[in-house]
RODOVO-983358 format. One record per residue: residue in one letter; z, x, y of N, C-alpha, C, O in turn. Coordinates in steps of 0.05 Angstrom, whole numbers, padded with zeros to 5 digits. Example, Ala and Ser with C-alpha at 12.3 -4.5 7.8 and 13.67 -1.06 7.14 Angstrom:
REM residues 2
<resn=a&nz=00156&nx=00264&ny=-00114&caz=00156&cax=00246&cay=-00090&cz=00156&cx=00264&cy=-00066&oz=00169&ox=00285&oy=-00066>
<resn=s&nz=00142&nx=00257&ny=-00045&caz=00143&cax=00273&cay=-00021&cz=00157&cx=00258&cy=00001&oz=00161&ox=00268&oy=00023>
REM end
This chain:
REM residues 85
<resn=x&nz=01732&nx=02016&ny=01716&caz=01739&cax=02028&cay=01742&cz=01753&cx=02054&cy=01737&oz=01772&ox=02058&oy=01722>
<resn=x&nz=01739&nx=02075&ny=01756&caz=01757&cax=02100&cay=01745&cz=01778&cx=02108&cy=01778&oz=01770&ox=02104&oy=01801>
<resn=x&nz=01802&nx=02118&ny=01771&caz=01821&cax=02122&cay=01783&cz=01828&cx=02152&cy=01791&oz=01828&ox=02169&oy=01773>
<resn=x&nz=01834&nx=02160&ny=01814&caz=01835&cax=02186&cay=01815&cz=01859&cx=02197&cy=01807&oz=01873&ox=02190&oy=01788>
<resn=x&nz=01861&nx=02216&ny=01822&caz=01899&cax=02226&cay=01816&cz=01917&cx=02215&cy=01835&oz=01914&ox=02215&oy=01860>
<resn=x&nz=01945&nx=02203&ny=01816&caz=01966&cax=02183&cay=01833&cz=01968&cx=02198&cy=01859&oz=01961&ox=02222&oy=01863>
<resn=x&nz=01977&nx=02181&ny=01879&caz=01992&cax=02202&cay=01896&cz=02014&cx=02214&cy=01891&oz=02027&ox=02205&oy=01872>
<resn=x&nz=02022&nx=02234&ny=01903&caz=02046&cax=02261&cay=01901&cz=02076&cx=02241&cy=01912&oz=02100&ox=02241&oy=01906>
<resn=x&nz=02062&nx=02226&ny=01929&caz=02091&cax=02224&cay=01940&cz=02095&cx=02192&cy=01938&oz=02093&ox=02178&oy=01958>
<resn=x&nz=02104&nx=02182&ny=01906&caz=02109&cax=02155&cay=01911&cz=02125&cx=02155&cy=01887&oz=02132&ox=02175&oy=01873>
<resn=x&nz=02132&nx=02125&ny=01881&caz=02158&cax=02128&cay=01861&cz=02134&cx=02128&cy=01836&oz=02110&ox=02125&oy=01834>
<resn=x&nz=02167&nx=02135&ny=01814&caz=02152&cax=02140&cay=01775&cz=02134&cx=02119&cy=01774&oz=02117&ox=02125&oy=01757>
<resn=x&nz=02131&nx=02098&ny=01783&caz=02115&cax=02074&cay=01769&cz=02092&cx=02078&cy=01765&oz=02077&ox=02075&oy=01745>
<resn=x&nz=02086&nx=02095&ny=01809&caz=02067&cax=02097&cay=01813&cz=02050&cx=02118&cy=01798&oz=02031&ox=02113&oy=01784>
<resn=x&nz=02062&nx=02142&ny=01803&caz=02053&cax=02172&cay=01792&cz=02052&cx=02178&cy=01762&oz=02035&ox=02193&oy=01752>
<resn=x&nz=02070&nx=02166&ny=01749&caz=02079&cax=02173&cay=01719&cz=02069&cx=02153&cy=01702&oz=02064&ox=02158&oy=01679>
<resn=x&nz=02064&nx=02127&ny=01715&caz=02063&cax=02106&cay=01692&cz=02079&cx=02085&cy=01679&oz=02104&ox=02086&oy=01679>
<resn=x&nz=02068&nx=02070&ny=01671&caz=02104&cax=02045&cay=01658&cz=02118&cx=02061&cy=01638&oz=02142&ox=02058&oy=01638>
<resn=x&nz=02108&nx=02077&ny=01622&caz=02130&cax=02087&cay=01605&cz=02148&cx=02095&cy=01611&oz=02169&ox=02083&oy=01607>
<resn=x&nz=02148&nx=02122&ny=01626&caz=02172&cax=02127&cay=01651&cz=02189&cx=02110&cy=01671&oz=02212&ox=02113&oy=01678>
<resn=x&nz=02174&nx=02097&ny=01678&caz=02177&cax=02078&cay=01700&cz=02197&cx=02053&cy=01684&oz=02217&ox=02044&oy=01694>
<resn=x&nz=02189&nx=02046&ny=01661&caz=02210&cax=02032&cay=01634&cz=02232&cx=02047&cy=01636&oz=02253&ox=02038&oy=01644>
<resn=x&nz=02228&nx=02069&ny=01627&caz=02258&cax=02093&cay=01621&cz=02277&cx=02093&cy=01640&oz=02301&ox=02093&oy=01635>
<resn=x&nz=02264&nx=02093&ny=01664&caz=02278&cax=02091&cay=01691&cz=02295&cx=02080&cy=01687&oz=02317&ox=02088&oy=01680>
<resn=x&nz=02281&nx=02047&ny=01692&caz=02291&cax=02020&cay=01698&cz=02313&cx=02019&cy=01678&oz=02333&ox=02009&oy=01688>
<resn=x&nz=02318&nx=02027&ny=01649&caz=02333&cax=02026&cay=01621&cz=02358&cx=02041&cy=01639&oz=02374&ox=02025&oy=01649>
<resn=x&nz=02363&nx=02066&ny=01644&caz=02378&cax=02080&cay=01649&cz=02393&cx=02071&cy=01679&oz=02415&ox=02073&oy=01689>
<resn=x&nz=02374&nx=02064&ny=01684&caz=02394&cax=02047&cay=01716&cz=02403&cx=02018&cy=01704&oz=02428&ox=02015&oy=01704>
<resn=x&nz=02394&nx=02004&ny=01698&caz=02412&cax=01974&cay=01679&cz=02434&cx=01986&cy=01658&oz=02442&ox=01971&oy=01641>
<resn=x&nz=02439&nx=02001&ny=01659&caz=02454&cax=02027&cay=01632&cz=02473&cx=02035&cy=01644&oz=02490&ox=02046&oy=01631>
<resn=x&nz=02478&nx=02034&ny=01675&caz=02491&cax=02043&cay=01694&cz=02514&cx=02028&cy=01695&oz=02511&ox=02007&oy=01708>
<resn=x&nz=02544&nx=02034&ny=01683&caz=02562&cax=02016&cay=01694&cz=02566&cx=01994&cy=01724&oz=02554&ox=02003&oy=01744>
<resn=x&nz=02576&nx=01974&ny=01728&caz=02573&cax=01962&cay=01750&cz=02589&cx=01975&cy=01770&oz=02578&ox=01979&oy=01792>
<resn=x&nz=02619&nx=01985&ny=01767&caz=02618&cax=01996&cay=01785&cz=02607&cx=02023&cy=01803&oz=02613&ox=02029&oy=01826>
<resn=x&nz=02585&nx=02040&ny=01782&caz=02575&cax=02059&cay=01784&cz=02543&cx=02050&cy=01813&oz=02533&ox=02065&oy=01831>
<resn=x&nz=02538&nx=02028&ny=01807&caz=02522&cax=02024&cay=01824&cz=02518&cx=02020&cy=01849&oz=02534&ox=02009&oy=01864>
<resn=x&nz=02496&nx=02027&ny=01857&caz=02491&cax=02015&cay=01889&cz=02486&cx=01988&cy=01889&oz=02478&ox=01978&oy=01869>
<resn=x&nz=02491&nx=01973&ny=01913&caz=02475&cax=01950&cay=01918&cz=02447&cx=01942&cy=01915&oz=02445&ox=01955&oy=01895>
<resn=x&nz=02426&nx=01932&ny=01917&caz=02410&cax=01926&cay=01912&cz=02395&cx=01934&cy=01950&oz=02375&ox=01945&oy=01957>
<resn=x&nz=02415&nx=01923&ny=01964&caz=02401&cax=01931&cay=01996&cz=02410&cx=01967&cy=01999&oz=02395&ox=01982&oy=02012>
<resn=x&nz=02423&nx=01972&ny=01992&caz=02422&cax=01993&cay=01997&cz=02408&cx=02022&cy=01966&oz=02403&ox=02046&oy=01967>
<resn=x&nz=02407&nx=02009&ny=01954&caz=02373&cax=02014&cay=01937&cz=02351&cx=02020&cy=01947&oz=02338&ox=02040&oy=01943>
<resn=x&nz=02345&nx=01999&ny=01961&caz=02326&cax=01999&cay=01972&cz=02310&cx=02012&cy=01998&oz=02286&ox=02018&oy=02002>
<resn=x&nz=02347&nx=02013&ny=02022&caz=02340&cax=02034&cay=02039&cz=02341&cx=02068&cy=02024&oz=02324&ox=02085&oy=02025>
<resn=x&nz=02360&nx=02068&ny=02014&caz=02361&cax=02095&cay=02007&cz=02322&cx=02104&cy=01992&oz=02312&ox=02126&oy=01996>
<resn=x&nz=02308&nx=02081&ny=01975&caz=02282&cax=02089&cay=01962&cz=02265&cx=02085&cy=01989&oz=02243&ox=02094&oy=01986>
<resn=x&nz=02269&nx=02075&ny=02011&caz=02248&cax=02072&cay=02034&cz=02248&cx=02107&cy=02045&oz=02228&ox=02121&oy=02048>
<resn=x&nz=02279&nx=02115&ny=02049&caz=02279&cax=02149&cay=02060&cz=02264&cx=02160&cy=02046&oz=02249&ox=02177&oy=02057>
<resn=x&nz=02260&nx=02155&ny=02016&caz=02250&cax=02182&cay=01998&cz=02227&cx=02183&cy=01997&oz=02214&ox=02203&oy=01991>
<resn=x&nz=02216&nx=02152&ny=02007&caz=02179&cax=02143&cay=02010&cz=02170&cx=02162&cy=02025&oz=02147&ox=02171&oy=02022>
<resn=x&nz=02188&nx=02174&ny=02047&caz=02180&cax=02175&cay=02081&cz=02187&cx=02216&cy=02078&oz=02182&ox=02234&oy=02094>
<resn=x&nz=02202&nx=02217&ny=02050&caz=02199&cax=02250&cay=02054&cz=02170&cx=02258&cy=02043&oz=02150&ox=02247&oy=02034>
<resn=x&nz=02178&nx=02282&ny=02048&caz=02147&cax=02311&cay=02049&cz=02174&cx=02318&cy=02014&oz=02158&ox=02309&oy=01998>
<resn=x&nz=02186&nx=02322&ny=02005&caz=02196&cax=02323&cay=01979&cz=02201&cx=02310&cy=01959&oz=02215&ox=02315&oy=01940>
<resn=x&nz=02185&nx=02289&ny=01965&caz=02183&cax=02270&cay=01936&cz=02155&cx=02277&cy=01927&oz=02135&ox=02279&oy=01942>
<resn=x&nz=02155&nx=02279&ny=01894&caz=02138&cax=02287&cay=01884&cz=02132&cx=02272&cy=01860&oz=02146&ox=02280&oy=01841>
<resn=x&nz=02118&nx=02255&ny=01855&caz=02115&cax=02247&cay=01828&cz=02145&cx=02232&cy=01821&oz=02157&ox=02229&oy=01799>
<resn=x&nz=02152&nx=02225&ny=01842&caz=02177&cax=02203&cay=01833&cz=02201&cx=02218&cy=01830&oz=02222&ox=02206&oy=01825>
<resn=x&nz=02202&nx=02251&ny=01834&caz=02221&cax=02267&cay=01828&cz=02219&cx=02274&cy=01860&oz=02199&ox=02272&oy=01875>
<resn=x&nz=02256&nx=02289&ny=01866&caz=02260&cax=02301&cay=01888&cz=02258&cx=02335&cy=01887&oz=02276&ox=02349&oy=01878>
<resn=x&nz=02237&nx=02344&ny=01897&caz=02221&cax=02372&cay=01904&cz=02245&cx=02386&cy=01908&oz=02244&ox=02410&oy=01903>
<resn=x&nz=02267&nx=02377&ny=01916&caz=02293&cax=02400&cay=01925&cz=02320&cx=02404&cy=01897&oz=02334&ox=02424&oy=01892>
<resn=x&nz=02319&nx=02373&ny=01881&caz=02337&cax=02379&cay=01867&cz=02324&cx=02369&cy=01831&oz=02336&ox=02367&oy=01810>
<resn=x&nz=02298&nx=02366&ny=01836&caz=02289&cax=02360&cay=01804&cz=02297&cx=02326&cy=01791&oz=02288&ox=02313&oy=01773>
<resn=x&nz=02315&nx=02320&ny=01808&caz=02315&cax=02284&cay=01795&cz=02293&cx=02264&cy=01792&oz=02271&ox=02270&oy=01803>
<resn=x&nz=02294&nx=02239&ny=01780&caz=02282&cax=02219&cay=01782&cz=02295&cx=02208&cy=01811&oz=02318&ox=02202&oy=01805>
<resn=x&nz=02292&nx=02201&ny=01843&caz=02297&cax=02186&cay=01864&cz=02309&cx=02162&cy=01853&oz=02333&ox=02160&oy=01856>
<resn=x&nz=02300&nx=02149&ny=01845&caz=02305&cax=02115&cay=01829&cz=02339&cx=02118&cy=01824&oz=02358&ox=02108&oy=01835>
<resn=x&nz=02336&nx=02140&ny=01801&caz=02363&cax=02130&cay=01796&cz=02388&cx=02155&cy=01807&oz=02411&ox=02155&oy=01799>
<resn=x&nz=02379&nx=02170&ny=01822&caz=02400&cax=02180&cay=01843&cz=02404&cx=02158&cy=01864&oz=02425&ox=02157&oy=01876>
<resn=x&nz=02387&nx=02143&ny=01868&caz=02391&cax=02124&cay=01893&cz=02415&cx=02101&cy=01882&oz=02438&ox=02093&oy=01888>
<resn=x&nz=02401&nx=02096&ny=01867&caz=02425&cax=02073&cay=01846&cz=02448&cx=02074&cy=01848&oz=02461&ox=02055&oy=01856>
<resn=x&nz=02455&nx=02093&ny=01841&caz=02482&cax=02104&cay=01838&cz=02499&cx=02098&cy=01870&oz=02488&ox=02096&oy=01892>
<resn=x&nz=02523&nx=02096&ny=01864&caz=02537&cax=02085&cay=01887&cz=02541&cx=02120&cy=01898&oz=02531&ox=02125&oy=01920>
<resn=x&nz=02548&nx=02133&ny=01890&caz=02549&cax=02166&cay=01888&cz=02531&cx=02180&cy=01904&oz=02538&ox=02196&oy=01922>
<resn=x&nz=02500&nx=02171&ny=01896&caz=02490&cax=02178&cay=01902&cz=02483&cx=02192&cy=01925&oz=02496&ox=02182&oy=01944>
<resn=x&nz=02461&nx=02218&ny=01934&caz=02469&cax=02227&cay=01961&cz=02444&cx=02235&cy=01961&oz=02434&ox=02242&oy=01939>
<resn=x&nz=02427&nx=02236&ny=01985&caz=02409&cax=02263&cay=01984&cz=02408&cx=02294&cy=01991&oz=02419&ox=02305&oy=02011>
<resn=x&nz=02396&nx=02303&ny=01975&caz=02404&cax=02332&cay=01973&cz=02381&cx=02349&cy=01999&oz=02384&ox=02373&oy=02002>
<resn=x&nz=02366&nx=02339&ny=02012&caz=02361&cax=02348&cay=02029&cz=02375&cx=02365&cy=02048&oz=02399&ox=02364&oy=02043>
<resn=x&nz=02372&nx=02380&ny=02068&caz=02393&cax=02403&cay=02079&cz=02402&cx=02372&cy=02098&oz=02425&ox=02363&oy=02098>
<resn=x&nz=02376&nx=02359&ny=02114&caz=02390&cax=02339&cay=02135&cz=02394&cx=02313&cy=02118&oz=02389&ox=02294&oy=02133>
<resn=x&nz=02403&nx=02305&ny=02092&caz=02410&cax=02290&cay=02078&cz=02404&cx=02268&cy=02098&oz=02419&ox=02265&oy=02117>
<resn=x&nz=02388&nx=02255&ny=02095&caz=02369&cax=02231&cay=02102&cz=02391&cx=02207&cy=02090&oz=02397&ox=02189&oy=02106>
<resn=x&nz=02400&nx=02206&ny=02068&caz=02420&cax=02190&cay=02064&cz=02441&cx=02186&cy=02049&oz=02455&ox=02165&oy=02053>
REM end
């Protein structure tokens, strides 16, 4: 079965592959506990970034990160001008 090109706008797993998509996951479990987000709010914050026109290959088009693990982070923010979250 041949596969075209990932889509532009979905997380590392999808666009990049498990290697990356491994690396990710390493560096967010790597994350002190209090450094983290919740797991529900993980998950909203990765639903906003599904739904932007600036996610690109699992990275954010405005500030160059991996989404995954800016979202993680209890810190975390989006850098959008209307910061979505």
């Amino acid at each position: 079965m041949e596969y075209g090109k990932p889509c532009r706008r979905c997380l590392s797993r999808e666009a990049c592959g498990e290697d990356l998509a491994k690396l990710i996951r390493e560096r967010i479990a790597g994350l002190p506990e209090e450094m983290k987000a919740d797991e529900e709010l993980y998950r909203k914050r990765l639903s906003a970034c599904l739904m932007c026109k600036d996610l690109i290959g699992g990275m954010c088009a405005k500030c160059g990160c991996y989404v995954e693990i800016r979202a993680a982070r209890i810190q975390g923010y989006c850098p959008a001008a209307e910061k979505k979250w």
